[in-house]
C-alpha positions as CSV (number, residue, x, y, z in Angstrom):
1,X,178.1,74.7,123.5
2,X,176.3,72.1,125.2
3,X,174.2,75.0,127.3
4,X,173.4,76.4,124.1
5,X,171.8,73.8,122.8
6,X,170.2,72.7,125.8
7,X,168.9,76.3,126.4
8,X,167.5,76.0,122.2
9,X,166.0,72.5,123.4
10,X,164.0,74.4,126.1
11,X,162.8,77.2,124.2
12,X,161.6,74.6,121.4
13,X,160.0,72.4,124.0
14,X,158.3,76.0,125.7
15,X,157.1,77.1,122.1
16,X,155.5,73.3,121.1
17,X,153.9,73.8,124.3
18,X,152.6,76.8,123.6
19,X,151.3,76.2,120.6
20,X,149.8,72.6,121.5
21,X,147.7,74.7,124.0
22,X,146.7,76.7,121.3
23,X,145.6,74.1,119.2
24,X,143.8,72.5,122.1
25,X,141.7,75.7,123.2
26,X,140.7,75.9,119.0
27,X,139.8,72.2,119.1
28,X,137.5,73.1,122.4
29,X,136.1,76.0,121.2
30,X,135.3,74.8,117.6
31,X,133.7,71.4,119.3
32,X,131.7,73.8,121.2
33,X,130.5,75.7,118.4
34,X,129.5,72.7,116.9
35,X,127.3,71.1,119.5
36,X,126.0,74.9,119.9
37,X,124.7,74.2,116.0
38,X,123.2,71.3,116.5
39,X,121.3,72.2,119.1
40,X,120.0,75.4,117.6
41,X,117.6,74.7,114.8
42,X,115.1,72.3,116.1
43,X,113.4,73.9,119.7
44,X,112.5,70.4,121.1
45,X,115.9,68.9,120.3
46,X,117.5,72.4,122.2
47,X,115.0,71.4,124.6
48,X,116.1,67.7,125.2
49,X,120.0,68.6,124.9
50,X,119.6,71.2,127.7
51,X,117.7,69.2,130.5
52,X,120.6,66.7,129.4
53,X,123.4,68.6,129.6
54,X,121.6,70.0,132.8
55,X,121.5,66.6,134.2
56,X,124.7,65.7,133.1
57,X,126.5,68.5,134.5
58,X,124.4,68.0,137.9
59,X,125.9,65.0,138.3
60,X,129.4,66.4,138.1
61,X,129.8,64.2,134.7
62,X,129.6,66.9,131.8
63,X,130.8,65.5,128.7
64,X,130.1,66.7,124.6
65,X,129.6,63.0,123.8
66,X,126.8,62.7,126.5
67,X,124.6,65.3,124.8
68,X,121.6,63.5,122.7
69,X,122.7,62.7,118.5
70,X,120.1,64.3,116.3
71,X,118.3,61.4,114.7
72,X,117.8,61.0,110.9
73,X,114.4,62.4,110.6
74,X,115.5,65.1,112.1
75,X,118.2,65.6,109.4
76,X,116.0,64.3,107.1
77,X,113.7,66.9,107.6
78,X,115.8,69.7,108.1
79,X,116.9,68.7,104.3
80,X,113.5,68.7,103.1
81,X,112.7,72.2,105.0
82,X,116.2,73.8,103.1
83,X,115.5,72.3,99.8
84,X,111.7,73.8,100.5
85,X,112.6,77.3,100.8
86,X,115.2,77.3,98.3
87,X,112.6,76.3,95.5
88,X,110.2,79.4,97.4
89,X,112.8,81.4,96.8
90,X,114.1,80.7,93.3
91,X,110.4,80.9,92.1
92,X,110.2,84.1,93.7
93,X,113.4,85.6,92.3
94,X,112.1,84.1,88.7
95,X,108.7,86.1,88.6
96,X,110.8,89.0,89.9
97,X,112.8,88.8,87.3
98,X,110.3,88.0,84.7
99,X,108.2,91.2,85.8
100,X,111.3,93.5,85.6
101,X,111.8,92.2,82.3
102,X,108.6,93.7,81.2
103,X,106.4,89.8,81.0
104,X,103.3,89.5,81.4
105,X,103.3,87.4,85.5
106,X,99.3,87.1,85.4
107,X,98.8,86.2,88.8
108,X,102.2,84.2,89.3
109,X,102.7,86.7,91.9
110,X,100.0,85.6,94.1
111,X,101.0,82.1,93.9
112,X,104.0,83.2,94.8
113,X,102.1,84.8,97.8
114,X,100.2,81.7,98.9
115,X,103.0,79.6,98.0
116,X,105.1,81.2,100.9
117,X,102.2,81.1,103.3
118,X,101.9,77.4,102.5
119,X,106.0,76.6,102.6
120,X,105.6,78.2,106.0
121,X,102.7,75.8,107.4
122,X,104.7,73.3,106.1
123,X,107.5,74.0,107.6
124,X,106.3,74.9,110.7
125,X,104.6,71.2,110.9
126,X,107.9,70.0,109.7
127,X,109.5,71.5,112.8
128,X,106.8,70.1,114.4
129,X,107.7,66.1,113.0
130,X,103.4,66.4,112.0
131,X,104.0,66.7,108.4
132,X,104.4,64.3,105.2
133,X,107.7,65.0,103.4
134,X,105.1,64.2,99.9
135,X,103.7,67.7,101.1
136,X,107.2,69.2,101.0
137,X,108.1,67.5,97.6
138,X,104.1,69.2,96.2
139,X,105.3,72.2,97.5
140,X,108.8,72.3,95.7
141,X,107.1,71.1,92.4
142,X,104.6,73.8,92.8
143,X,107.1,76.1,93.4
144,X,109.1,74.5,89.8
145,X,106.1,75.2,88.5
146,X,105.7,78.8,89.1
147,X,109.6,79.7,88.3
148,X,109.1,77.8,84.6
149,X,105.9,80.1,83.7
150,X,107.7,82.9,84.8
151,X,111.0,82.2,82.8
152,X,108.8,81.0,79.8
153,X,107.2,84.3,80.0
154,X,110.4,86.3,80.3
155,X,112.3,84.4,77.2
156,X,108.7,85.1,75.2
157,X,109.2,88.7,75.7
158,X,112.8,88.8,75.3
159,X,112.5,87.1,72.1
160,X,111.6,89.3,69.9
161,X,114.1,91.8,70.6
162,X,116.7,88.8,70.1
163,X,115.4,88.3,67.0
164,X,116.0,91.9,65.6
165,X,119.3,91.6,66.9
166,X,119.8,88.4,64.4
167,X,118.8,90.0,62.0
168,X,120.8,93.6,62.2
169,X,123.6,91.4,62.9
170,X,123.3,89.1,59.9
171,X,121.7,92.0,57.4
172,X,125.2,94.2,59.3
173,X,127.7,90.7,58.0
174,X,126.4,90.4,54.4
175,X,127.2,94.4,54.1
176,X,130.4,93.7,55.1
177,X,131.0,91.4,53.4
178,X,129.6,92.7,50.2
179,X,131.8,96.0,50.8
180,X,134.6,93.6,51.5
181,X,134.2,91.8,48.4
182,X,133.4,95.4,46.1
183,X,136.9,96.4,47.7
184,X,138.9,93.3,46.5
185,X,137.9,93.5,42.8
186,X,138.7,97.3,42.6
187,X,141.7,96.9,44.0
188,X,142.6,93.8,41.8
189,X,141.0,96.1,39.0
190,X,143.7,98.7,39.0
């Protein structure tokens, strides 16, 4: 009984082995894919991160915690460039949308146009630490701006036909309701 249990001991201790060096290689390999992340979308930060690591790992002293910390500009601009595109983008799908409702765009999708090519310049100087976030935030209201005129000009077109349906379905509920009512006095007629 006693090598039983010892034997169940060993086989315990050989699995929580096991699976600690599972966890462990995870825990590496997601810390790697992490540092991989940071270092991907801003080139001169890559830049700086390799010739340390490269420096680090010439001096036999590799570590993750010796590789450069983004700074918050950096972040702060990488927050600015996201929220930039995603306002390109929503005023984009808007006049989209506006034109396959049948609305008059006017030119909203040349703004659109330049708008893009301007996002881009931006962002490129963003990338670039040359730019003033106040030119990102002009951009996004810009881009506010176009998205409103093109959902103001699909709800105008879409109105109409929302009004028609208002009034079938109200014209539709005082039929009823008159046939409802013509039924209820000839059946309490009879």
């Amino acid at each position: 009984m006693l090598e039983t249990a010892m034997i169940r001991a060993a086989e315990l201790l050989a699995v929580l082995l096991a699976a600690g060096t599972v966890a462990l290689a995870a825990g590496l390999w997601w810390l790697r894919q992490r540092v991989r992340r940071l270092k991907l979308p801003g080139r001169a930060a890559a830049v700086r991160a390799g010739a340390a690591a490269a420096g680090a790992m010439a001096a036999g002293r590799y570590r993750a915690w010796s590789l450069p910390v983004p700074d918050r500009r950096w972040l702060a601009a990488a927050r600015e460039r996201r929220r930039l595109w995603l306002a390109v983008g929503a005023a984009e799908r808007a006049v989209t949308a506006a034109r396959q409702a049948g609305a008059p765009t006017g030119d909203l999708d040349g703004l659109c146009r330049r708008l893009r090519e301007a996002a881009g310049a931006a962002d490129r100087g963003l990338r670039a630490s040359r730019r003033d976030p106040a030119e990102i935030r002009d951009l996004a209201e810009a881009a506010g701006q176009i998205q409103a005129a093109a959902a103001s000009a699909a709800a105008a077109v879409a109105r109409p036909g929302a009004r028609r349906l208002a009034e079938d379905a109200h014209r539709e509920a005082e039929a009823l309701a008159a046939g409802i009512a013509a039924a209820g006095l000839a059946g309490g007629g009879r």
